[in-house]
N, C-alpha and C positions, 0 to 999 in steps of 0.2 A: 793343612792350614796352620802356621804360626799367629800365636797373638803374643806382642809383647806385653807382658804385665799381668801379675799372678794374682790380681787382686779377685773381688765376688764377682765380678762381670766374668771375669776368662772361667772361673769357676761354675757358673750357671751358663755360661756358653757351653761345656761337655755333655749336658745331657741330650740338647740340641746337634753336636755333631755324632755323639753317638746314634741320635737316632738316622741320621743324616749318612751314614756310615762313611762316615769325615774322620780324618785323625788329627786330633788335634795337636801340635804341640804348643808349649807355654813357655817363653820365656820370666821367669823369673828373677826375683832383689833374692829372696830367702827360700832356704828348703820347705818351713810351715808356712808359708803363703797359702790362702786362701787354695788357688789354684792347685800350687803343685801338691796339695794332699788329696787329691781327686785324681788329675790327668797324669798318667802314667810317663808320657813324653815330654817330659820338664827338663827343662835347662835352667840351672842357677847361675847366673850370672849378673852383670853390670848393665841394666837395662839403656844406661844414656851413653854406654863406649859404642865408640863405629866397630873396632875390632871386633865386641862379640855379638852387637849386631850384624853386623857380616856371614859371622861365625853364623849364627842361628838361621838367617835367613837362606843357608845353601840347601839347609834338609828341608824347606820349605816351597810351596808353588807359589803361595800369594799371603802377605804378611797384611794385619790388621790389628787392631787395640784393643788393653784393658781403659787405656789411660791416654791421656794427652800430652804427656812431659817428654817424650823423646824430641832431643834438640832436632828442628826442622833441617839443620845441612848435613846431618846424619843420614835422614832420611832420602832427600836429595841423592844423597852417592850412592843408598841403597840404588836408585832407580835407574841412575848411569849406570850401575854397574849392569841391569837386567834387569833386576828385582821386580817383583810386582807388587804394586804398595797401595790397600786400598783402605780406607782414603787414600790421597796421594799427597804428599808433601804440599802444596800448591791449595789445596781442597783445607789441609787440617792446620793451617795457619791461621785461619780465622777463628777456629776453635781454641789455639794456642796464643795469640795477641789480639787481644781486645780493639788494641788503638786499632789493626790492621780491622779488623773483623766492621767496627762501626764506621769506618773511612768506605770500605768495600758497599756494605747495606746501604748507609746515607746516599752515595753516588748508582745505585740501581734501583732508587726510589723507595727503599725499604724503611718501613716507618721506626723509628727509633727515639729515646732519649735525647734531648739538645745535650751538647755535649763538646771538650776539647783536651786536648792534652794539655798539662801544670807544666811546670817544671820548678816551681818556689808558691812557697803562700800567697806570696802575694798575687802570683797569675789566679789561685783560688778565690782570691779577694775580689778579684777584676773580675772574672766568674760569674761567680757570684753576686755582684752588680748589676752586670749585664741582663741575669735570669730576672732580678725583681724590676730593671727598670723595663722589660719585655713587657711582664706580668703587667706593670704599670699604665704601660703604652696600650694595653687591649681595654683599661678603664677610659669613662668618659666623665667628666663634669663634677660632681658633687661627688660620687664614688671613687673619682679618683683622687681627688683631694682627701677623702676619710682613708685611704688606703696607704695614700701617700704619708700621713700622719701615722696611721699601727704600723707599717714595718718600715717606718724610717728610710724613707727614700734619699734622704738628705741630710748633710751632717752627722750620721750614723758610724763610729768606729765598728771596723770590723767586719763578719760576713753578714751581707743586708739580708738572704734566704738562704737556706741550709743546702749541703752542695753533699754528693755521696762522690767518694773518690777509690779507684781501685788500680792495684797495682797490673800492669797491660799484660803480664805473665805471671804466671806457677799462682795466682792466687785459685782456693777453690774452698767447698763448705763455709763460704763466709769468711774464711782467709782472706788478705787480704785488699778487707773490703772495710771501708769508716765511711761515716755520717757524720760530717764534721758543720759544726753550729756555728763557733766561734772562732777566728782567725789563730786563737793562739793552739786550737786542735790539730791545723792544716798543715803541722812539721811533720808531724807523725810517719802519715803515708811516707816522705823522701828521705826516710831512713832506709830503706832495701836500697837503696841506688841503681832503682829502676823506672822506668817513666811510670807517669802517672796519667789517668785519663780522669775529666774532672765529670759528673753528668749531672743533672735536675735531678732534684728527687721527686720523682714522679709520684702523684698523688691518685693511685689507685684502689680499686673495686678489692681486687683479688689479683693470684697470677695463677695461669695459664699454661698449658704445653702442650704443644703440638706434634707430636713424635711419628714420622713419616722415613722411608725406608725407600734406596731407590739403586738400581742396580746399574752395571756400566753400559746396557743398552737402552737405557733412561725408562726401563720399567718404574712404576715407583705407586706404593701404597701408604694412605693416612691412616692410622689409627685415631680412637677418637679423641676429639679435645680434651685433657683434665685438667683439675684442679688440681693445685699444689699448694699446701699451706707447710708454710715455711715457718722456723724459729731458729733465731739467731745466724739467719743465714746458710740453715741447713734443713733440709726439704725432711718433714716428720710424717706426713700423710699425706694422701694422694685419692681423688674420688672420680671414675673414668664411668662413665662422661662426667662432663663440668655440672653441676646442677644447677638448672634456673639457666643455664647458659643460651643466650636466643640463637635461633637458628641462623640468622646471616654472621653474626662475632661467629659460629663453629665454622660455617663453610671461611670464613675470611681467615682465620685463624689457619686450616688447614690448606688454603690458596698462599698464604705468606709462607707457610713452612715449605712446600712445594716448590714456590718461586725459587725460596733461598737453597734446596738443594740443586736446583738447575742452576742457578747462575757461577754458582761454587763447583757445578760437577761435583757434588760427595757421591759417593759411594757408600750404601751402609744404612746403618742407621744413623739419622739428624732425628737429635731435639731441638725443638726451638724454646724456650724456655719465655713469656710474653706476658706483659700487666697488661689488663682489661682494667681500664683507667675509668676514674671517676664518671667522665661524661661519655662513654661508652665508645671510647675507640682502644685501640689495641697496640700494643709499642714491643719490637723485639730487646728484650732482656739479656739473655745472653744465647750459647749455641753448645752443642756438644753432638761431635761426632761419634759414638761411641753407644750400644747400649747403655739404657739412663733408667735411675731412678724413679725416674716419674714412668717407666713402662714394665717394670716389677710385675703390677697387677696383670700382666697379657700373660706371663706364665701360666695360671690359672684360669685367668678372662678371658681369654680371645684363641681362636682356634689354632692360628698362627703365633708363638707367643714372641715379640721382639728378637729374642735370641738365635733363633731359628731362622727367622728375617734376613739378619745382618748374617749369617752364614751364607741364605742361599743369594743375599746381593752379592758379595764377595765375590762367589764364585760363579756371577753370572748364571745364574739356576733363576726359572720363574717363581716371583714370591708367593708368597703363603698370603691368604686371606685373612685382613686384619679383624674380620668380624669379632663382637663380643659374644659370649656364652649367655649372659643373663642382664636385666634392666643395667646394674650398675654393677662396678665394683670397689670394694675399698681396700687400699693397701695401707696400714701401718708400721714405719718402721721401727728395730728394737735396737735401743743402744742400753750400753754395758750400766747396770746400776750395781744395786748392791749384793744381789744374788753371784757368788762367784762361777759357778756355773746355769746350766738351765734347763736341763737334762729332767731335775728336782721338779721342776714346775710345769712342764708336759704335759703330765698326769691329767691336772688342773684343768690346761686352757684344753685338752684332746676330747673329755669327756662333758666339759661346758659347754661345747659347740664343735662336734664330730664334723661340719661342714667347714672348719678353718682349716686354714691349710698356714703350717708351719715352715720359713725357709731361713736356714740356719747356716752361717758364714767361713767354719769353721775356725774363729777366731779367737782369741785368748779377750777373755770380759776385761774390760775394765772400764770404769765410770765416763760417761759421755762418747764412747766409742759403737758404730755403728756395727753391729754382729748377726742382725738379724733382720726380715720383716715378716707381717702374715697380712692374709689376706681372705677375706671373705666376700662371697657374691650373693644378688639376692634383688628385691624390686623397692625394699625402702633404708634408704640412703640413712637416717637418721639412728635407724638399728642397724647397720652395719658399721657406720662410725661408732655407737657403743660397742660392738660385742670386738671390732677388731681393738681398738683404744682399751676395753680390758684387758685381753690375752696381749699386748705389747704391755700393759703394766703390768701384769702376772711375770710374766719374763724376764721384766726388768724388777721386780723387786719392790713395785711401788705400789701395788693391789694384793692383800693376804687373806683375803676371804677364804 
């Protein structure tokens, strides 16, 4: 099995093939990549050239991902050529263009953000209009005459409701991505010289992910709903199952992810990434084909851990049972602080809590860079976000007890 991209996914996918007695190889950017300091069948190379795409995929039976940047007509030619490509070019375009991805949902009835393509502020302006006089149009009488008056329905310079815009490709961790207020914010984004998709910003509970695995004879397994709390656009902690989450938002949540792998044919693992909005309905976010973040904790938590998963869909093998091990689990991740290494702090988090389990990136530290997570299991959700939220500050440098 080739995966292109040497990043911690192809990295934590080797223990998974080794037990699999899968060979994996790794297309690699660099020789210290995550990956190729692990998997012995690395090739360093130019991940976005056809040529050494090419190149790589001949030692290979079926080629799949760390990452989602390989140009889509690359891919394409792998598959005239023979290739087996799972996802399939066709499948990982909507994980790679956004505009495509909510044009696709929107038209198979999948719930989504209101939302359009920009292409100048002032389409953001228009926008942006549009959203508050919506909002407007659902008031009736006195309400909407007081509403009409707070956010200036009329005569108002400017964006009338606040508008999140993101760039339709390569953005990710919040790359990308603004929350633009005022009209003179909304240049910003159309500096990449790329489209822009404009959406509501949607007024939610929490978000959500639904991560579901489905193979090319449409087997296909849910894992359970979690939580994801997010900062700055970049996912910090993860609590599986969602807590407090009702039972019909889990089953619906895990019927929408399901949908969206059928109608897209993926292959693999999908996350659905989803707000569980204010008044309790549920909106797709974004998508990722690809082992995700928010399924970390099944390494430890669930009998089948994601990795494994998207192996045996790959290659057409019946999946592994996404059951959990215990009530819950929580995953926090570790980015680089002041500690130059982490090796020093071990000691600390190994013997505070001999029941963590420590997963280390092989990454070079440095401040706000993701290099690590841990993860502990157990039945009250409230102590397992402290004692994991410690040992990721222990790690990071920001806990010295």
């Amino acid at each position: 099995m080739g995966m292109v991209g040497g990043g911690q996914l192809a990295r934590m996918s080797q223990s998974a093939a080794i037990a699999l007695g899968v060979r994996l190889a790794v297309l690699a950017a660099q020789l210290d990549d995550a990956a190729a300091q692990v998997v012995p069948a690395t090739t360093v190379a130019d991940e976005k050239a056809l040529a050494d795409l090419r190149a790589f995929a001949q030692q290979c039976d079926v080629i799949t991902f760390d990452h989602e940047h390989v140009p889509p007509v690359h891919l394409r030619s792998l598959q005239a050529a023979g290739h087996v490509v799972r996802p399939s070019a066709e499948a990982l375009i909507h994980a790679q263009d956004k505009a495509v991805m909510r044009s696709r949902l929107t038209s198979a009835g999948i719930p989504c953000p209101r939302h359009r393509i920009v292409f100048d502020p002032g389409d953001v302006v228009a926008f942006s209009a549009e959203l508050n006089a919506s909002a407007f149009s659902e008031l009736s009488g006195a309400a909407a005459s007081q509403a009409g008056d707070s956010i200036g329905l009329t005569n108002h310079p400017g964006l009338k409701t606040p508008v999140m815009l993101k760039t339709t490709r390569g953005g990710y961790d919040g790359k990308g991505v603004w929350i633009v207020r005022c009209a003179d914010d909304a240049a910003e984004p159309f500096k990449a010289g790329v489209p822009v998709l404009a959406e509501e910003l949607v007024n939610f509970r929490r978000e959500l992910a639904a991560v579901v695995v489905r193979s090319p004879s449409g087997q296909a397994v849910t894992y359970p709903v979690v939580e994801s709390v997010q900062r700055d656009g970049i996912c910090v902690e993860v609590v599986a199952p969602a807590p407090s989450l009702p039972g019909r938002l889990a089953v619906e949540a895990q019927r929408l992810a399901l949908a969206v792998a059928a109608e897209l044919d993926v292959v693999g693992i999908l996350a659905v990434e989803l707000f569980e909005t204010s008044d309790g309905r549920l909106l797709v976010n974004e998508l990722a084909m690809r082992p995700h973040n928010t399924a970390h904790w099944s390494i430890d938590g669930a009998i089948t851990s994601q990795f494994e998963n998207h192996l045996r869909a790959v290659l057409d093998l019946p999946l592994g049972s996404p059951q959990a091990h215990a009530p819950y689990a929580v995953m926090v991740n570790v980015f680089g602080g002041e500690l130059p290494e982490v090796y020093s702090a071990y000691r600390h988090c190994m013997s505070r809590d001999p029941a963590l389990k420590i997963h280390w990136y092989g990454k070079t530290v440095r401040p706000g860079r993701k290099v690590g997570h841990v993860t502990v299991l157990g039945d009250d959700v409230e102590d397992l976000r402290e004692r994991a939220r410690h040992a990721a500050g222990y790690l990071r440098g920001d806990v010295d007890e």
